[in-house]
C-alpha positions in Angstrom: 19.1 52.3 -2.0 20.7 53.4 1.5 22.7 51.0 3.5 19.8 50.6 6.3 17.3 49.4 3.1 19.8 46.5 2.2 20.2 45.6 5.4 16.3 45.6 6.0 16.1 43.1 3.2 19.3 41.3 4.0 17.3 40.2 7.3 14.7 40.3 6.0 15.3 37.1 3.1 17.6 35.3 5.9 14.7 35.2 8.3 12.5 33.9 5.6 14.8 31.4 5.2 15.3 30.4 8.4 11.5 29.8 8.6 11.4 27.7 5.5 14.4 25.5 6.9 13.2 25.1 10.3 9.7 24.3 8.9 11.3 21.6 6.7 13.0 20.1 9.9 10.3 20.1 12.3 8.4 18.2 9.3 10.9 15.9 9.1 11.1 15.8 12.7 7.4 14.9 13.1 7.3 12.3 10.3 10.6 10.5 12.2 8.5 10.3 15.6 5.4 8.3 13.9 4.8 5.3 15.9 2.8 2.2 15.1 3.0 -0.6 17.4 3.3 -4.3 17.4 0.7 -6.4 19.9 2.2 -9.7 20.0 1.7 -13.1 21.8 3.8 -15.8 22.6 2.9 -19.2 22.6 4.0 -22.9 23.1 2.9 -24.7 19.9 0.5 -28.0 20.5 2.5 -30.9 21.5 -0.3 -33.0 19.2 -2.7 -32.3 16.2 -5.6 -30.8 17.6 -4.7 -29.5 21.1 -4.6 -26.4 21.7 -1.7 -23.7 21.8 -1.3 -22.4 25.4 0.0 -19.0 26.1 3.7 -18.5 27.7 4.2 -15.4 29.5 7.5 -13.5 30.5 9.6 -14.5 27.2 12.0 -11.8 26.4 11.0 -11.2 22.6 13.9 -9.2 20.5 12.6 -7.6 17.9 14.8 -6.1 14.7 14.5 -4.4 11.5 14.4 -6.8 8.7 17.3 -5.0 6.8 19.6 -4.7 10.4 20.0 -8.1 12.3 22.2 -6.3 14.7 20.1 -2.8 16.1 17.7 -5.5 18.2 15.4 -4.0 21.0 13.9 -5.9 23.6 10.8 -6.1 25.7 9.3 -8.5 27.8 5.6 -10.2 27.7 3.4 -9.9 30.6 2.6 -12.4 32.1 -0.4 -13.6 30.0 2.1 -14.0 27.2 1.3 -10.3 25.9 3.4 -7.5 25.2 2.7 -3.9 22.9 5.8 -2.6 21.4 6.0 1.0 19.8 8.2 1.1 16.9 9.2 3.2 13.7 7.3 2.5 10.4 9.2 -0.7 8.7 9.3 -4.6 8.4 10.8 -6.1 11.4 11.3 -9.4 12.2 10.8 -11.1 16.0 12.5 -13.7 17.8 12.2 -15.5 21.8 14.8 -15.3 24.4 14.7 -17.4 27.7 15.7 -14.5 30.5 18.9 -15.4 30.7 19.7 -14.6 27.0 19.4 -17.9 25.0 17.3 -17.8 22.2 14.5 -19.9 22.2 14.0 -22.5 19.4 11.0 -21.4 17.4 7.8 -23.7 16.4 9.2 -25.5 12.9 5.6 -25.7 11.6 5.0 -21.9 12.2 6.9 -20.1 9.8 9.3 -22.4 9.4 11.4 -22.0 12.8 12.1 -18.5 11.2 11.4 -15.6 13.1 8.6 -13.9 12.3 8.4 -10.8 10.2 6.0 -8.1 9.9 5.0 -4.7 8.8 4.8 -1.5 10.9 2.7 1.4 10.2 2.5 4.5 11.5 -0.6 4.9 13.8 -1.7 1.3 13.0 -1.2 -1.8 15.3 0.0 -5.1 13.4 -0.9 -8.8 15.5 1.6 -11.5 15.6 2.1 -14.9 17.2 5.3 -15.7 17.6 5.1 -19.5 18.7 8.5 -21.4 20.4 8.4 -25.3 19.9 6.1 -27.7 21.9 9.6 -28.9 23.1 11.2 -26.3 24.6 11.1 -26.3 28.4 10.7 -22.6 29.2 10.9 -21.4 33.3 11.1 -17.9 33.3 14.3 -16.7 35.8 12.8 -13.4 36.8 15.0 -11.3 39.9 12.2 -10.2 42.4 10.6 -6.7 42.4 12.1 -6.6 46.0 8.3 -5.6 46.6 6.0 -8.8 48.1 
């Protein structure tokens, strides 16, 4: 074999694999960037057996992986007391936050006053409540839009 036929095939096997490697990491790649999403509610538990829940719009609701406490994203619900969160395939868990940071005591007959934990799927959309206490006296402290 000459010296221009090795190097043919030299190139040759390194571009092959360079193809299988990058095809490996855009597969990765794609399977990372899977989103399922989370359409959650929060709500003010009945202050009596028998009335109903009402809805409680602009909580902050942080939202964590069940395994990682401390990685916590944030969003906030609209204010019919609705938000949808994109997220990565796992089990999170949720918890409220008044606007100024505080956490807001969860409902102790929902869940036990433990945050509430679900599964994500990729291109699926999980429902959760996440009720705070009839007790809890919630007034959302929002800065204006500076638009009227």
């Amino acid at each position: 074999m000459n010296k221009n036929a090795i190097m043919n095939r030299l190139l040759r096997r390194a571009a092959q694999f360079f193809v299988v490697v990058m095809c490996a990491t855009v597969t990765l790649a794609a399977s990372d960037s899977d989103f399922g999403f989370l359409w959650i509610c929060s709500v003010r538990a009945a202050a009596h057996q028998g009335e109903p829940q009402k809805l409680v719009g602009s909580i902050v609701i942080g939202v964590y992986p069940s395994s990682d406490k401390r990685h916590k994203s944030f969003t906030i619900a609209a204010e019919t007391g609705y938000a949808m969160i994109p997220l990565r395939p796992g089990n999170y868990c949720a918890e409220a936050y008044d606007t100024n940071g505080r956490k807001l005591r969860l409902d102790g007959n929902t869940n036990g006053g433990r945050p509430l934990c679900f599964d994500i799927a990729a291109h699926k959309i999980a429902e959760a409540g996440l009720t705070i206490s009839h007790d809890v006296d919630y007034k959302p402290d929002l800065p204006s839009k500076g638009v009227d």
